[in-house]
C-alpha positions as CSV (number, residue, x, y, z in Angstrom):
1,X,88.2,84.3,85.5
2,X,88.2,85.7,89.4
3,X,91.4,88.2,88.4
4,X,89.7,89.2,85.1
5,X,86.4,90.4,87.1
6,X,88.2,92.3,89.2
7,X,90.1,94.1,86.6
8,X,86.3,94.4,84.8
9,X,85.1,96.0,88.2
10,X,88.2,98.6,88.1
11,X,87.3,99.9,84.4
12,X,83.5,100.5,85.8
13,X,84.7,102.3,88.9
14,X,86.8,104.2,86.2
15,X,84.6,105.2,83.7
16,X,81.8,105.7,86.3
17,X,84.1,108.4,88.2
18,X,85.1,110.4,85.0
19,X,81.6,110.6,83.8
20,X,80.1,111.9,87.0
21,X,83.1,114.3,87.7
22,X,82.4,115.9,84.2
23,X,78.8,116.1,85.3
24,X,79.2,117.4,89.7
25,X,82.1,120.2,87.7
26,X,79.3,122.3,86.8
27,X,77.6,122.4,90.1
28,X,77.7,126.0,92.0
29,X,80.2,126.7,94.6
30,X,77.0,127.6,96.6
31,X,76.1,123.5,96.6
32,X,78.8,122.9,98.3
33,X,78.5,119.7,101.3
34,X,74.7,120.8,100.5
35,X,72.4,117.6,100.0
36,X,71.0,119.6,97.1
37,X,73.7,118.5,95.1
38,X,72.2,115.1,94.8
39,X,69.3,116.0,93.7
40,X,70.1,118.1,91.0
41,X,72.7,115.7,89.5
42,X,69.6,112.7,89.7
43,X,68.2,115.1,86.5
44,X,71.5,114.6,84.4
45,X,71.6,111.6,82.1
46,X,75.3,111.3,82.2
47,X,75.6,111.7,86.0
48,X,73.0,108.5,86.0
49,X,75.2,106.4,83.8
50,X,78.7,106.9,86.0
51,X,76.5,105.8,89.2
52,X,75.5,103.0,87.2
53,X,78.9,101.9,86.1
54,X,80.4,102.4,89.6
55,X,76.9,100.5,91.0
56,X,78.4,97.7,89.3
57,X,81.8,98.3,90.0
58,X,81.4,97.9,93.4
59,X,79.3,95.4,92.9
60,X,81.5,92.7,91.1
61,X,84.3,94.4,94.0
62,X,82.2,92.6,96.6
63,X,81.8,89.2,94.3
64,X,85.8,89.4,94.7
65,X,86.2,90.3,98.2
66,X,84.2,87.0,98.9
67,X,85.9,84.7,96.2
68,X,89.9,86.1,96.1
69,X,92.1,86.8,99.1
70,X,92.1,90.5,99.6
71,X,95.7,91.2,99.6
72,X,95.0,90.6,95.6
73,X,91.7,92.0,95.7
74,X,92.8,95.7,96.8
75,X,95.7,96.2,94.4
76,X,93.6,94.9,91.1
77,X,90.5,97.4,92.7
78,X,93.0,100.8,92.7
79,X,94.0,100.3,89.2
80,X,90.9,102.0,88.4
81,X,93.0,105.2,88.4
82,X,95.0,104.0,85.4
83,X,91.6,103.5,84.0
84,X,90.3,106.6,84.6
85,X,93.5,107.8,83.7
86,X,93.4,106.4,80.1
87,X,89.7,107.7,79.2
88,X,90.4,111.0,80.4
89,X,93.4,111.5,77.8
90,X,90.5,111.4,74.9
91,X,87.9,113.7,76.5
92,X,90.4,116.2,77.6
93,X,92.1,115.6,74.1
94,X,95.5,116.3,76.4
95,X,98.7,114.0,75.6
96,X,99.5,111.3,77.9
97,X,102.2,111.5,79.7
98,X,104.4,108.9,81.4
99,X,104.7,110.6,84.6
100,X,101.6,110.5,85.0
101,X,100.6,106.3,83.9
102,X,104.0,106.3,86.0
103,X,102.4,107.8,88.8
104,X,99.0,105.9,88.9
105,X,101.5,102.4,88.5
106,X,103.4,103.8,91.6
107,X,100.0,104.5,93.6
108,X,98.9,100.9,92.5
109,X,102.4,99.7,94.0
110,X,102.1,101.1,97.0
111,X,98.8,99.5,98.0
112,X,100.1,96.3,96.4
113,X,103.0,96.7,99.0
114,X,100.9,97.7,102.2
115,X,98.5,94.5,100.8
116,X,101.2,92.2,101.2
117,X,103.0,93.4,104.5
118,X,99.8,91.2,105.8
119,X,98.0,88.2,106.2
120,X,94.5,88.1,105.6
121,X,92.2,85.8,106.9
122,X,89.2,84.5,104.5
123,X,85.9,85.4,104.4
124,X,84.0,82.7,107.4
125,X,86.8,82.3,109.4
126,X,87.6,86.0,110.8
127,X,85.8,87.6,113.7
128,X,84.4,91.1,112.8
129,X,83.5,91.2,116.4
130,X,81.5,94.5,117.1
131,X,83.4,95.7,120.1
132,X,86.3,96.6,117.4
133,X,84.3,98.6,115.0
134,X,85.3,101.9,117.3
135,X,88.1,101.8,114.5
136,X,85.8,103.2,111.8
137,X,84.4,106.0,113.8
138,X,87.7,107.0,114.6
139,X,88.2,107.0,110.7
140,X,84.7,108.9,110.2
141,X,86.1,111.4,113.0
142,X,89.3,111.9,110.5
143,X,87.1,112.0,107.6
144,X,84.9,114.8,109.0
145,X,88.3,117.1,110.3
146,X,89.4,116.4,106.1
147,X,86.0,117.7,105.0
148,X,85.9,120.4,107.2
149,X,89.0,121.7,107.1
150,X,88.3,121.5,102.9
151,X,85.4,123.7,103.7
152,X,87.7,126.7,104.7
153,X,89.4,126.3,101.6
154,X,88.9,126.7,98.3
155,X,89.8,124.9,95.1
156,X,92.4,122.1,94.3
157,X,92.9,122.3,98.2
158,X,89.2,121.6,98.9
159,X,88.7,118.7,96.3
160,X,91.6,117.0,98.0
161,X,90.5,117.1,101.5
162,X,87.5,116.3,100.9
163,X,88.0,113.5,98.3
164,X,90.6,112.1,100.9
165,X,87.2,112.5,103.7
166,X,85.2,110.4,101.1
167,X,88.2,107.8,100.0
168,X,88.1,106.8,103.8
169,X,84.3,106.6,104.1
170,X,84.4,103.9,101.1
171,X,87.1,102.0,103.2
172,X,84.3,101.7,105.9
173,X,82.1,100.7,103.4
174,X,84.4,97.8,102.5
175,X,85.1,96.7,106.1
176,X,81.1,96.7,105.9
177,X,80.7,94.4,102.8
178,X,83.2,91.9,104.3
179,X,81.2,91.9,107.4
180,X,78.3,91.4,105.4
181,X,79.5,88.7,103.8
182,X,80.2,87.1,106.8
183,X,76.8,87.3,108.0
184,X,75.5,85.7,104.5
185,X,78.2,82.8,104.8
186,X,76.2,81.2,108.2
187,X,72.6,82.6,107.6
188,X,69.8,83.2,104.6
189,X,69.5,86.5,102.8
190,X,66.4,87.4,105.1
191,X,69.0,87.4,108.0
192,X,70.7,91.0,106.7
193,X,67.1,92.7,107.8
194,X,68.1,91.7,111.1
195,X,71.4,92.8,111.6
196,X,73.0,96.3,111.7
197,X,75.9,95.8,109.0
198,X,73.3,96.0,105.9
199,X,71.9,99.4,107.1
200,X,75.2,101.1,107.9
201,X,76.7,100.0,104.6
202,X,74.2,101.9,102.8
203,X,74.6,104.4,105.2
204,X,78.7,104.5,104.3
205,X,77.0,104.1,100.5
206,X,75.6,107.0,100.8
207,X,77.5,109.2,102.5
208,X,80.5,108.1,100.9
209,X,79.2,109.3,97.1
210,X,77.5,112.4,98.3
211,X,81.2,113.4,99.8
212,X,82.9,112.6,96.1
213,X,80.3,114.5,94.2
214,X,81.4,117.8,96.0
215,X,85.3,116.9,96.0
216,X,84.4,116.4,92.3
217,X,82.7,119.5,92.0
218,X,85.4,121.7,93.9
219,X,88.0,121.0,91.2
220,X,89.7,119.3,88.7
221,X,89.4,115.3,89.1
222,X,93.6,114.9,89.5
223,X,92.9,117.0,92.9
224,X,90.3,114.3,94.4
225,X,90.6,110.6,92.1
226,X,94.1,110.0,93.6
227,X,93.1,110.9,97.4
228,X,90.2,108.9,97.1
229,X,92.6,106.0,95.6
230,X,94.7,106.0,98.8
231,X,92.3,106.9,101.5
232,X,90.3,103.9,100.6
233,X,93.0,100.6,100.9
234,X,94.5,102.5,103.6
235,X,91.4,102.7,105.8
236,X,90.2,98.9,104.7
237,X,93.6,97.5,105.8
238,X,93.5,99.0,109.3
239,X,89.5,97.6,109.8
240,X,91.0,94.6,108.5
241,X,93.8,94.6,111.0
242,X,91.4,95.7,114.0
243,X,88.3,94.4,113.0
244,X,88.5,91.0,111.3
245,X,91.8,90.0,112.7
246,X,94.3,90.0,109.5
247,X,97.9,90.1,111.2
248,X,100.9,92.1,110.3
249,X,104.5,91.3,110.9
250,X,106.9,93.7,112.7
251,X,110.0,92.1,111.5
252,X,112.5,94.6,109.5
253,X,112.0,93.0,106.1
254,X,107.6,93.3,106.5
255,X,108.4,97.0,108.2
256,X,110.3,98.2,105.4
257,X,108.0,96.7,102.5
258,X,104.8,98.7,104.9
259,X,107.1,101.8,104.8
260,X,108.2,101.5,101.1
261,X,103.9,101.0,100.6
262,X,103.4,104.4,102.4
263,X,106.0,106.5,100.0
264,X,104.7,105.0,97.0
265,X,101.2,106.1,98.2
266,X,102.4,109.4,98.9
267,X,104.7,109.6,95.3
268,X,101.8,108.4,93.5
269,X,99.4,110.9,94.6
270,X,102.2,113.5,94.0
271,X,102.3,112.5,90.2
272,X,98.9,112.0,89.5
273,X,98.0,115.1,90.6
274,X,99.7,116.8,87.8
275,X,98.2,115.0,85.2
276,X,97.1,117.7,82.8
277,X,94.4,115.2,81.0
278,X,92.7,115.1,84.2
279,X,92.8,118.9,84.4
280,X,92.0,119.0,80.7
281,X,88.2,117.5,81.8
282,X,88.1,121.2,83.8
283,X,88.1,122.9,80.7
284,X,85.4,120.6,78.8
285,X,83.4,121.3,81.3
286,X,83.6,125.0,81.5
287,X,83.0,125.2,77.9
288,X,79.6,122.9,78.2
289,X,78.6,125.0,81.0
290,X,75.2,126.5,80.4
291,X,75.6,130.9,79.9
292,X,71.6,130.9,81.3
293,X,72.2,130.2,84.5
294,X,71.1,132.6,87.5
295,X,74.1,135.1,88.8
296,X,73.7,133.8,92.2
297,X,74.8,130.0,91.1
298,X,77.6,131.0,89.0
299,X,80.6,130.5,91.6
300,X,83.0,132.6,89.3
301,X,80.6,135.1,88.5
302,X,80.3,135.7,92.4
303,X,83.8,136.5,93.3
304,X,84.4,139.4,90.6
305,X,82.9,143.2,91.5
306,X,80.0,143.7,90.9
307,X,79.8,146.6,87.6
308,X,77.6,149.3,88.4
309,X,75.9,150.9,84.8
310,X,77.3,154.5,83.2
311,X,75.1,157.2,84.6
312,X,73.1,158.4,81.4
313,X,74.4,162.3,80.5
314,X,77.1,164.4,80.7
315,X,79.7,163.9,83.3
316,X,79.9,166.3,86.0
317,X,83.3,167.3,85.0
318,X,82.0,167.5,81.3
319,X,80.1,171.1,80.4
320,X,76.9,170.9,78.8
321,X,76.6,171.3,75.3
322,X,74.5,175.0,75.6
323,X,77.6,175.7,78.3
324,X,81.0,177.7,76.8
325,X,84.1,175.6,77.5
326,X,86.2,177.3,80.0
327,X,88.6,178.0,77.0
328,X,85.8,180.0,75.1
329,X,84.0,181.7,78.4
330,X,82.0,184.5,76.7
331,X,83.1,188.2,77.9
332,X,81.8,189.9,80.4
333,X,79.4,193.2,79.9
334,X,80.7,196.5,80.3
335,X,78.9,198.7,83.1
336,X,76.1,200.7,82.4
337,X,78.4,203.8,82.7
338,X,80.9,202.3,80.6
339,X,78.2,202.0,77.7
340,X,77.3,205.5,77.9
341,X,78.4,206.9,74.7
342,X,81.4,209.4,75.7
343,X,80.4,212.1,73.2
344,X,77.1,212.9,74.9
345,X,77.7,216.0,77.1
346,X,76.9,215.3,80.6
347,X,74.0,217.4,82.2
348,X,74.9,220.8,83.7
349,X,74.3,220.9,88.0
């Protein structure tokens, strides 16, 4: 029943990523890391319903961060790309391919792997001592260099970045509902309006979902989904290795599953980046796009020249119509002398 909620949390954090990607594609270039973007995507039905099925995605993530031992908690949580994977294939109406199920299984692997090079300690009996949580602003400093350096891009580049900045703020943001729970495993509920861990979690909450909406809206969801897949486990393992005190082993065997983790993080991203049902949801969008919309918030319409209108008349080049062509110039009169009719004698001096 604990495995099957987890799973039942993944398909949420699926759906509820592809619905609001096909929503946050139609936003303006203009929008971009604006706070604007929020508030127009609160008016869009659709948009509503992905929060509300990731809401309760991470919501039954949290109910098995505090009943399951993490190291199966994180693996089951990722497969919410083959999720997302499997609804995008009918919207899109693109063929699934197995590279690209292949490539979401790797990803899964990978964090499986790095999940197991470990040893967690449950939820009561680690630490979460503040004087380690200089970890996660180190990870919020690497976040912010991802964004910004997505900022000077443009494109596939942009959504990855910045999907990669937002895949590590949710990591904070589970090293924040772990140390929340450990707050509500020695004290009552009204303890959490006490403490600082509450308040920054929404914070990461917030921050964290304003970040995907504009990786989601700079470009096709197989550019940001699989970033934010392995940005996520791989910034929760470290806060669990600093923070809450989970141990890793530096023998050969542990080092080589922690490396072999790290490629298939790096293959899986690789492969599910290609996935044309992912790219297929681009298109939908563009077609759904509404043709009213002001020149200045269409981000296509801004990058092509600007068309001044045809001058009304003849060119210059072009003669007027009560002009001769140059081929048909009209001759020239004769001089008055030349007129003269030659048979009238001439006056006698």
């Amino acid at each position: 029943m604990d495995y099957a909620t987890t799973l039942v949390a993944a398909v949420l954090l699926g759906i509820g990523f592809v619905l609001q990607q096909c929503v946050a594609e139609q936003e303006p270039e203009s929008r971009f890391l604006s706070w604007r973007i929020l508030t127009d995507l609160l008016r869009k039905p659709r948009w509503l319903v992905g929060i509300g099925c990731m809401i309760g995605g991470y919501g039954l993530s949290a109910w098995s961060i505090g009943h399951l031992e993490l190291t199966l908690v994180e693996p089951l949580l990722t497969t919410y790309l083959v999720f997302a994977l499997v609804l995008a294939v009918p919207m899109s109406r693109q063929a699934v391919k197995w590279t690209e199920v292949g490539g979401a299984v790797v990803l899964c692997a990978g964090v499986t792997l790095l999940s197991l090079s470990r040893s967690t300690k449950p939820i009561g009996l680690s630490f979460g001592s503040f004087s380690h949580w200089y970890v996660a602003a180190i990870i919020a400093g690497i976040a912010y260099v991802a964004v910004h350096t997505g900022h000077l891009r443009r494109g596939n580049g942009r959504a990855t970045l910045t999907g990669l900045g937002a895949g590590l703020v949710f990591g904070i943001q589970d090293a924040l509902t772990r140390q929340t729970l450990e707050i509500l495993q020695r004290h009552p509920v009204t303890h959490l309006f006490t403490v600082w861990p509450p308040y920054c979690l929404v914070g990461a909450g917030i921050v964290g979902v304003w970040l995907m909406q504009n990786a989601f809206s700079s470009g096709p969801l197989h550019s940001s989904l699989p970033t934010i897949a392995a940005g996520e486990p791989v910034a929760g393992i470290v806060l669990g290795i600093v923070v809450f005190g989970d141990r890793i082993q530096v023998s050969p065997g542990p080092l080589a599953i922690e490396a072999g983790g790290i490629a298939a993080l790096i293959v899986g991203v690789v492969m599910v980046a290609r996935s044309s049902a992912f790219g297929g949801l681009r298109k939908i969008t563009e077609t759904i796009k509404p043709d009213s919309a002001a020149p200045a918030d269409r981000p296509h319409d801004a990058a092509l020249p600007r068309q001044t209108p045809a001058p009304v008349g003849p060119r210059p080049d072009q003669p007027r119509p009560d002009q001769p062509r140059p081929d048909q110039a009209r001759p020239r009169k004769a001089p008055a002398r030349a007129r003269k009719d030659p048979a009238r004698p001439r006056k006698a001096t």
